[in-house]
Backbone as a chain_set.jsonl record, in Angstrom:
{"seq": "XXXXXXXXXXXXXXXXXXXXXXXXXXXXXXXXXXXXXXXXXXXXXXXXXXXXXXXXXXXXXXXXXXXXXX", "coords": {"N": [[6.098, -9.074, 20.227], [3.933, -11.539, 20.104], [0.172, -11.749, 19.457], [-2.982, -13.701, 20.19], [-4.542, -14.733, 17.882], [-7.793, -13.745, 17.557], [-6.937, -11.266, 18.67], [-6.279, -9.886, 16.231], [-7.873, -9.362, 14.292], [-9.739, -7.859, 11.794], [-11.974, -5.326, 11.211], [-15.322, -6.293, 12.365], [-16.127, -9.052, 14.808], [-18.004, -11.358, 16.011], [-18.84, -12.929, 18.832], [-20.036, -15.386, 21.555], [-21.335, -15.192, 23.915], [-21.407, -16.93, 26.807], [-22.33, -18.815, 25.355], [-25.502, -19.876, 23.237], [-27.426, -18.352, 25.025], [-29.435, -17.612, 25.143], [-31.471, -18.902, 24.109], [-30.742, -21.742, 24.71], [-29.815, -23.209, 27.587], [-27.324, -21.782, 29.289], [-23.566, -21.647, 29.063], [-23.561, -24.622, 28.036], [-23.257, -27.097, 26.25], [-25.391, -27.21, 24.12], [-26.159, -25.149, 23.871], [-23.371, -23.792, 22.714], [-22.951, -25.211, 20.57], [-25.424, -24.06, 19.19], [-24.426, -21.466, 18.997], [-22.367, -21.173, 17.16], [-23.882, -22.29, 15.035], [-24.976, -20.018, 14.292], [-22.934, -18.461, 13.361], [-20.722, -17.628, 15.098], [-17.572, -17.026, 16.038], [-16.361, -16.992, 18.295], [-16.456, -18.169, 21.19], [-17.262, -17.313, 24.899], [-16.918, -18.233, 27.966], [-17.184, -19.884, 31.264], [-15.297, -20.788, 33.273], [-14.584, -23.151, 36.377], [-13.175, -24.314, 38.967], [-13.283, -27.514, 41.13], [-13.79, -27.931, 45.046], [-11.496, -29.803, 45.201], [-10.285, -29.6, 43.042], [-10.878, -29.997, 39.926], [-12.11, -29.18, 36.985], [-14.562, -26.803, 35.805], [-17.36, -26.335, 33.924], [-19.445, -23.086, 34.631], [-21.343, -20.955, 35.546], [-23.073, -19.128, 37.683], [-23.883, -18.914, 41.548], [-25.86, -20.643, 41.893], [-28.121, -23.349, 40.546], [-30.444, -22.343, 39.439], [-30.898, -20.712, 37.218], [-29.842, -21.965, 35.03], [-31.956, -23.977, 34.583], [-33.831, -22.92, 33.327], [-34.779, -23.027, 30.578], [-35.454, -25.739, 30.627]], "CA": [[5.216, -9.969, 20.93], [2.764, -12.024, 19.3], [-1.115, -11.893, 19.902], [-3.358, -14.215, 19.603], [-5.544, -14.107, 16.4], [-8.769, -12.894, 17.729], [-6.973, -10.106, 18.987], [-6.069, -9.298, 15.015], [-9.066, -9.197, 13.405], [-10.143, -6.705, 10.906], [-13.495, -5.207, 11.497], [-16.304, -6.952, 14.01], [-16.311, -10.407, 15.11], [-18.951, -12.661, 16.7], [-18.819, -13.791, 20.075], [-20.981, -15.481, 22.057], [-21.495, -14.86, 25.925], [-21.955, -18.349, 27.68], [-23.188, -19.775, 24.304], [-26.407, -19.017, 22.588], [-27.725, -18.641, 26.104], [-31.375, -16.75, 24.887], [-32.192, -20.173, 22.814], [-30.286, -22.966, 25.199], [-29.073, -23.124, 28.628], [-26.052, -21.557, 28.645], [-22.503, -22.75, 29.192], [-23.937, -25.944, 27.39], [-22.465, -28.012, 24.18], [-26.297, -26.868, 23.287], [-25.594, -23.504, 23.76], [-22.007, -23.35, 22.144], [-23.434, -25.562, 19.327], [-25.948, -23.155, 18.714], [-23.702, -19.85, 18.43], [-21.563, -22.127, 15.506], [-24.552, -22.351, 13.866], [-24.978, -18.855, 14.077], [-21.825, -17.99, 12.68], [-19.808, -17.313, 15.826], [-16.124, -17.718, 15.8], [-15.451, -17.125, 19.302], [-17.871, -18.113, 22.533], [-16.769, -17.006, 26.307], [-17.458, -19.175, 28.996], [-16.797, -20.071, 32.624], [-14.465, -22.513, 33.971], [-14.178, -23.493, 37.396], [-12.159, -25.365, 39.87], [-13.818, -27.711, 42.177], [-13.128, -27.957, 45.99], [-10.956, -31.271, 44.809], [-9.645, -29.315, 41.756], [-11.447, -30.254, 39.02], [-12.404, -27.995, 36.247], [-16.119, -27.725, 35.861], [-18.308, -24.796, 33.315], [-20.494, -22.634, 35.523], [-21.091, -19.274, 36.013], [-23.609, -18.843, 38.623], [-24.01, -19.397, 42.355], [-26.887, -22.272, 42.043], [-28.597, -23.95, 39.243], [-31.761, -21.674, 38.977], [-30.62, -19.516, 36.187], [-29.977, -23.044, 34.103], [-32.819, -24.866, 34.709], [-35.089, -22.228, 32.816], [-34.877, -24.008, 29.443], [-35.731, -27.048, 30.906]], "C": [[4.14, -10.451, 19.949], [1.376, -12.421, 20.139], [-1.777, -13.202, 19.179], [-4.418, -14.141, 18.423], [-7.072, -13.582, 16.545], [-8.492, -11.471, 18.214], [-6.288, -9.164, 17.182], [-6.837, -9.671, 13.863], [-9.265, -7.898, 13.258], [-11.696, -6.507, 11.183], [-14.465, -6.111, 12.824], [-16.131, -8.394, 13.773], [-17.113, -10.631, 16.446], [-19.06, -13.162, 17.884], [-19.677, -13.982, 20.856], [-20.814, -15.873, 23.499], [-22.184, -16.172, 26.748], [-22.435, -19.166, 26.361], [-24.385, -19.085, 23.567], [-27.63, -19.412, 24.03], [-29.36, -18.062, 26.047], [-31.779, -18.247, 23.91], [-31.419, -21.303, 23.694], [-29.691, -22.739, 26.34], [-27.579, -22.954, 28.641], [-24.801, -22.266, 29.47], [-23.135, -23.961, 28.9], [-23.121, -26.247, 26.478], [-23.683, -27.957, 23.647], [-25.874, -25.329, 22.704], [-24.275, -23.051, 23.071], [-22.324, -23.786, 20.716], [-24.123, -24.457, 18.32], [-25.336, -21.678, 18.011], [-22.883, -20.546, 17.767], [-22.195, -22.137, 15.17], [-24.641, -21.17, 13.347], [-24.174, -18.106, 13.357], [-20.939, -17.389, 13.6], [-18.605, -17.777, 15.931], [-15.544, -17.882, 17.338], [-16.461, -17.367, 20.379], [-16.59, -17.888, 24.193], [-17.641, -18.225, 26.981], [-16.637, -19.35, 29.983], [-16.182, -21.231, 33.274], [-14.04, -22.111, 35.484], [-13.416, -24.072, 38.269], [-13.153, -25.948, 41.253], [-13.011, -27.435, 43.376], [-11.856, -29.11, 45.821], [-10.096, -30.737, 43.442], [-9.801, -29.791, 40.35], [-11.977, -29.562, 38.21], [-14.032, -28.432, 35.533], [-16.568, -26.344, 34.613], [-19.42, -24.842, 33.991], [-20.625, -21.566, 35.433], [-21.576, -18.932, 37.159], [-23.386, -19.163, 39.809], [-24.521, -20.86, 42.897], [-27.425, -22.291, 40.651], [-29.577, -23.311, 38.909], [-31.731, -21.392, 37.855], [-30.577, -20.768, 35.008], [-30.819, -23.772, 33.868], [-33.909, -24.098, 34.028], [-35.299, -22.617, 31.67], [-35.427, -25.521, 29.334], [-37.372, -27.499, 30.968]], "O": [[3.595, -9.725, 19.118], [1.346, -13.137, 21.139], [-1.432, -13.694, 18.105], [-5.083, -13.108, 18.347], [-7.534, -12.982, 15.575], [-9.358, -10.597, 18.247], [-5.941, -7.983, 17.156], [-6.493, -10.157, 12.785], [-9.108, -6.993, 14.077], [-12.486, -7.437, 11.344], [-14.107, -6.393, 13.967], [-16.004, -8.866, 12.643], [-16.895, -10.198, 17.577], [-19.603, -14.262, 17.788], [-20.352, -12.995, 21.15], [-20.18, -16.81, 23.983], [-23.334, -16.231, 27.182], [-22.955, -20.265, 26.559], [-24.326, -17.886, 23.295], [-28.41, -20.363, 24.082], [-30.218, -18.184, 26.922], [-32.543, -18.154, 22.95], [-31.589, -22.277, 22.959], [-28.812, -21.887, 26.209], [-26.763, -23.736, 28.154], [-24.931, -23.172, 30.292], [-23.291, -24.525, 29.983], [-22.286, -25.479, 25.999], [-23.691, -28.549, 22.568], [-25.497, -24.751, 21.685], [-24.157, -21.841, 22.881], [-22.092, -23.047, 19.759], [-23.737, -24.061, 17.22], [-25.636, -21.066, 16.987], [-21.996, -19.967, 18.394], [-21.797, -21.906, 14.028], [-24.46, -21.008, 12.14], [-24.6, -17.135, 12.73], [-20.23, -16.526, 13.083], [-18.473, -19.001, 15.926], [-14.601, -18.611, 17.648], [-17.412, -16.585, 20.366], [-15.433, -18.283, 24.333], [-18.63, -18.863, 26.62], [-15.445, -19.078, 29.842], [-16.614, -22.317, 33.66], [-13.386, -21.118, 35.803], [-12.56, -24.48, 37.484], [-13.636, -25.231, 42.128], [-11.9, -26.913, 43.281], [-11.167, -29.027, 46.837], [-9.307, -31.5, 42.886], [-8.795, -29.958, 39.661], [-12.77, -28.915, 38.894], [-14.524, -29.458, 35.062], [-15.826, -25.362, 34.642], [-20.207, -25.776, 34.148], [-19.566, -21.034, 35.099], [-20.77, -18.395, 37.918], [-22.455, -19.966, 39.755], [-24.102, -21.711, 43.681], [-27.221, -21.436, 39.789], [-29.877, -23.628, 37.758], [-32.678, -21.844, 37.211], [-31.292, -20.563, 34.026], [-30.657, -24.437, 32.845], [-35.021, -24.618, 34.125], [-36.524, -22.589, 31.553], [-35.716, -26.215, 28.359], [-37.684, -28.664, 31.215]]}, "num_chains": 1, "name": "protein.A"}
């Protein structure tokens, strides 16, 4: 079986949890930008499905938690 290549890495690797979500609202293209600058190779993030089926990045319930950068 073949893995994919983050799962065959040597030693530690980088990843960033919603983005660089302590410096930019996370799940952003600020926030993902940011952890690439950083030197992250891999970022997690949240994809959704609307009611209509549409794929959206979110994580939360409501917008509070995003709007604190603002």
């Amino acid at each position: 079986m073949e893995y994919h290549s983050y799962l065959q890495q040597q030693g530690i690797s980088i990843s960033a949890h919603r983005g660089g979500s302590l410096e930019a609202p996370e799940n952003t293209l600020e926030a993902f930008k940011y952890s690439l600058d950083l030197g992250c190779k891999y970022i997690e993030t949240d994809v959704q499905l609307s009611s209509d089926g549409i794929p959206y990045i979110f994580h939360d319930d409501d917008l509070k938690l995003s709007l604190i950068h603002i």
